[in-house]
N, C-alpha and C positions, 0 to 999 in steps of 0.2 A: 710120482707114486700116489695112489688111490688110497687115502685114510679109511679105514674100517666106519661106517654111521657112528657109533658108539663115541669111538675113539676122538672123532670130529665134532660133535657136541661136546665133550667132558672139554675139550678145549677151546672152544667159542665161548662157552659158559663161563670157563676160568679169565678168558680176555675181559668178558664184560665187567665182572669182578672188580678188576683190576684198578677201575678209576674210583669205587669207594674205598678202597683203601687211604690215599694220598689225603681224601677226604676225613675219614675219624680220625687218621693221625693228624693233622692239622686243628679240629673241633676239641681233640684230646689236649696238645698243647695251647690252645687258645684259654683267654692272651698271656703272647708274648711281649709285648709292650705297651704303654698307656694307649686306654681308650675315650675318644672324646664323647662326651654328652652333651648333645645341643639342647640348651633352653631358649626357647624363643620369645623370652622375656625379660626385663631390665632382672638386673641382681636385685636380691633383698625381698622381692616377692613372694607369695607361694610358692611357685611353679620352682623360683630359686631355692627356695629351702628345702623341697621336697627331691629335687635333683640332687642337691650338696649332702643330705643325709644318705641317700640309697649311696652316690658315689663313692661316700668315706667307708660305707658296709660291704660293700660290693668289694673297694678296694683290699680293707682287712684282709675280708674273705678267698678272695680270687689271687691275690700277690701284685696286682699292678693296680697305676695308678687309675682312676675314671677322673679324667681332666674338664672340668664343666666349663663348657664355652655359652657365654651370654649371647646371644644375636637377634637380638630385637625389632623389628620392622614391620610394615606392612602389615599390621593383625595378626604378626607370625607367620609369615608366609615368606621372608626371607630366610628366616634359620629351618623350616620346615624343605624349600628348597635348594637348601645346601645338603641337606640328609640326602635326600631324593638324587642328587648329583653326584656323593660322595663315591667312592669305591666299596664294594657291596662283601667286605670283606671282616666285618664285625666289630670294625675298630671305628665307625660311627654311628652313633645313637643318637634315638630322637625322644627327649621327653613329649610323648603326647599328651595332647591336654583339651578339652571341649573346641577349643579355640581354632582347630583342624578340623573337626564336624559341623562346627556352624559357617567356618567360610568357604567351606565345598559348596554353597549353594548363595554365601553372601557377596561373594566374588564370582562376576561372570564371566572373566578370562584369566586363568591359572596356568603355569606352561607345564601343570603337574597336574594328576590327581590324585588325591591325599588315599582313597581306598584303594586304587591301583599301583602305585608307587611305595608305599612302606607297606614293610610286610610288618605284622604283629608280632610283639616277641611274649609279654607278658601286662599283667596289668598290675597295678602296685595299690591304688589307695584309691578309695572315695572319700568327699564331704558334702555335707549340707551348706547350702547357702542359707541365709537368716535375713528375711523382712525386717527391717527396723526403720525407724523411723522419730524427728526428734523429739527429746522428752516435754516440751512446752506443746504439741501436738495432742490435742485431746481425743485421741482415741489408743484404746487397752485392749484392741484386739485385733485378728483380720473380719470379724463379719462387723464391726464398728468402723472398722475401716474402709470395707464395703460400702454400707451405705449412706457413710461421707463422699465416696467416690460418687458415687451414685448421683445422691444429692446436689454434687458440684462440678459436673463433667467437667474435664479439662483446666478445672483450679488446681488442683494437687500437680507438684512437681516431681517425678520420680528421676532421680539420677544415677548414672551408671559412669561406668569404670569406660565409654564409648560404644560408639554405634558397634553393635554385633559381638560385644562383649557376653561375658558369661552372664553377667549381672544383669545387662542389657535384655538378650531372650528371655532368663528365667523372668523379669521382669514383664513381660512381653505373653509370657505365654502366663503367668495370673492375672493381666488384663484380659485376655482370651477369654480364659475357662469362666472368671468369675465375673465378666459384663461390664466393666469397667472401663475409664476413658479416663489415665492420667497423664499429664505431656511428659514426655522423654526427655532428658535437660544431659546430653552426654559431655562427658569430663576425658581428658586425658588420662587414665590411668584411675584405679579406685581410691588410693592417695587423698587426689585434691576432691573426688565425690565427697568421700567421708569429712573434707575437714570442712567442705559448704552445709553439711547434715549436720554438722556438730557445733556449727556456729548460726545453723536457723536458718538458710538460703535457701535449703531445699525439703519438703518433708518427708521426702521417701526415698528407700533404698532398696536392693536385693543383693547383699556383698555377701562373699564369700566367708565362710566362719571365721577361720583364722587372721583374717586382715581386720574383724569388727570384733572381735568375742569380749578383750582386754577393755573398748569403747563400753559394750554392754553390761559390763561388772563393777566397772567403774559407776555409772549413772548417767555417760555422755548419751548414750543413745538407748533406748528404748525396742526394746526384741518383742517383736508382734508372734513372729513363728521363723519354723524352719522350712525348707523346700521339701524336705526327703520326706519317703513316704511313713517312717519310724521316727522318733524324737531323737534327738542327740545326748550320748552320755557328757556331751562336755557343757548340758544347757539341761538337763533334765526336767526344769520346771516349765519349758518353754513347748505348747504346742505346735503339730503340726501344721500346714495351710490347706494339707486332705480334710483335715477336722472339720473347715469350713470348706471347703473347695472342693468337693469329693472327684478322685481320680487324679490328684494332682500331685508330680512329682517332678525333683529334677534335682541333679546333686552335680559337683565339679568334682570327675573322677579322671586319674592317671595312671600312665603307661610308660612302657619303652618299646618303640619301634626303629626298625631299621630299615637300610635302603633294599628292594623289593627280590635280588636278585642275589642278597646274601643265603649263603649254602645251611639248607637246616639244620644240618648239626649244630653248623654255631648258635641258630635259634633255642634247638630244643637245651643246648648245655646251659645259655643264658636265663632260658624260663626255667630251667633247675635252680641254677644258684640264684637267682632271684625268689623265687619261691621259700629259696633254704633262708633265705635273709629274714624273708616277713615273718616268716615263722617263729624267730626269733624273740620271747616275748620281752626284752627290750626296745626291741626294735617296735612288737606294736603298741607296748605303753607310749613310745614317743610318739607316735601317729595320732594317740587318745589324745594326746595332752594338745595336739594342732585339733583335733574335732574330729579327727581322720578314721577311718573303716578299712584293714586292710582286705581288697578282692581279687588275692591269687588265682591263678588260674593257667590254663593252656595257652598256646597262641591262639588256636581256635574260640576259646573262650572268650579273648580280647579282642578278634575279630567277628566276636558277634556284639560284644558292646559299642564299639566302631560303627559296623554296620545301622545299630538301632537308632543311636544318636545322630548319626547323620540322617537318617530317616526325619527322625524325630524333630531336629531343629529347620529340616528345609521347611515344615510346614508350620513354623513359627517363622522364621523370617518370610517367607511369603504371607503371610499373616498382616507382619507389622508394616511390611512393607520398605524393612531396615536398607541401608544404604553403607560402605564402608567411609572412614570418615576422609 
């Protein structure tokens, strides 16, 4: 029998329908059971605190648990590639964090790539890094600290948290802009940097706020500036390094990503309740109180800060000429 034109569209239409249904009802109930969060970082860090706070909001919020799996390796490149491998089904997550855009270009063989492989869900928090440097160190400023650089090419020891570290580039890219030539001295981790800064081995640094900010209130260390392009309310007396550096910026901001082929509704319901979270103004006194800026946003929105920064740091590490360690 010959279906009427009509009659034969209203039901072709209605078939193709059919497979988003199975879809928001599923994004509707999601989740049904815990979901993991990969940090690809030791515990007890940033990247760990800032994971274990959204997790325990999230959880509240959503009814299930967010399970934080620690997996450390490689610059981040094995917990990065477990996301990327996972089942693309919403129940794994990827704390993104700089450390993904700077070894897109600081590693030359990946069996991934980090912009093609995770798709964006949301972005949660930015911070400034903070230039410090120790207090027996006579210079009270960055353009004092310039033109001691200057002065002594290659005597100043700048240390970082390791090659290709956050510490490491932003480090890297104020030698850039501002003409300078100070040696690179990398450390395992920002840890043991800090405690050779605090004990005189080293005189420079570019760490992260919340790993240094308790060192700098105390008197251990001495805060020249911040990296970001505005001041920090958690340092308010403390300039920027645009002030002297003009055009310079660079902050350690975060996300949550997941594996590339997860269905978007779970995206877009995640960067809902995500967003409902930050909103929360407990939720961003406790970001204030890490140095933290919360920068909700779309997926689109995260995947153009993604996009910039990997931009951004290929031509600091081809700059520095960095190497993974």
């Amino acid at each position: 029998m010959k279906l009427p034109r009509r009659r034969f569209l209203h039901l072709a239409a209605g078939a193709l329908a059919l497979p988003a249904v199975p879809r928001i009802a599923v994004a509707q109930a999601y989740p049904s059971r815990p979901v993991r969060l990969m940090v690809s970082f030791p515990a007890g860090g940033v990247n760990d605190i800032l994971a274990r706070l959204m997790g325990q909001w999230l959880s509240e919020r959503l009814g299930q648990p967010f399970v934080i799996e620690n997996r450390p390796g490689a610059g981040t490149n094995i917990g990065t590639e477990a996301v990327v491998r996972a089942a693309a089904d919403g129940y794994t997550l990827l704390l993104v964090s700089p450390a993904n855009a700077i070894n897109a270009t600081l590693y030359d063989k990946l069996s991934f790539n980090f912009m093609r492989d995770i798709a964006p869900v949301a972005s949660i928090v930015s911070m400034p890094l903070v230039l410090v440097v120790h207090p027996s160190f006579q210079v009270a400023s960055v353009s004092e600290l310039v033109a001691y650089a200057k002065a002594n090419p290659g005597k100043l020891n700048m240390a970082s948290g390791g090659n290709g570290s956050a510490g490491h580039v932003t480090g890297e890219l104020f030698k850039m802009m501002a003409g300078v030539d100070m040696l690179h001295v990398p450390y395992r981790g920002s840890g043991p940097a800090l405690t050779d800064l605090i004990a005189g081995q080293v005189q420079v640094t570019v760490d992260p706020l919340p790993s240094s900010i308790e060192f700098i209130r105390t008197g251990k260390l001495r805060a020249l500036a911040v990296t970001t392009a505005t001041r920090s309310d958690a340092l308010p007396g403390i300039p920027t390094i645009a002030d002297t550096v003009p055009g310079y910026e660079a902050s350690a901001w975060y996300g949550f990503g997941a594996p590339k082929a997860t269905p978007v509704e779970i995206i877009e319901k995640l960067n809902r309740e995500i967003n409902a979270v930050l909103a929360e103004p407990r939720n961003k006194a406790r970001f204030a109180e890490l140095g933290g800026t919360v920068i909700a946003g779309s997926p689109a929105d995260f995947s153009k800060l993604m996009a910039d920064e990997t931009k951004k740091w290929a031509r600091v590490v081809k700059f520095s000429g960095a190497r993974p360690d």
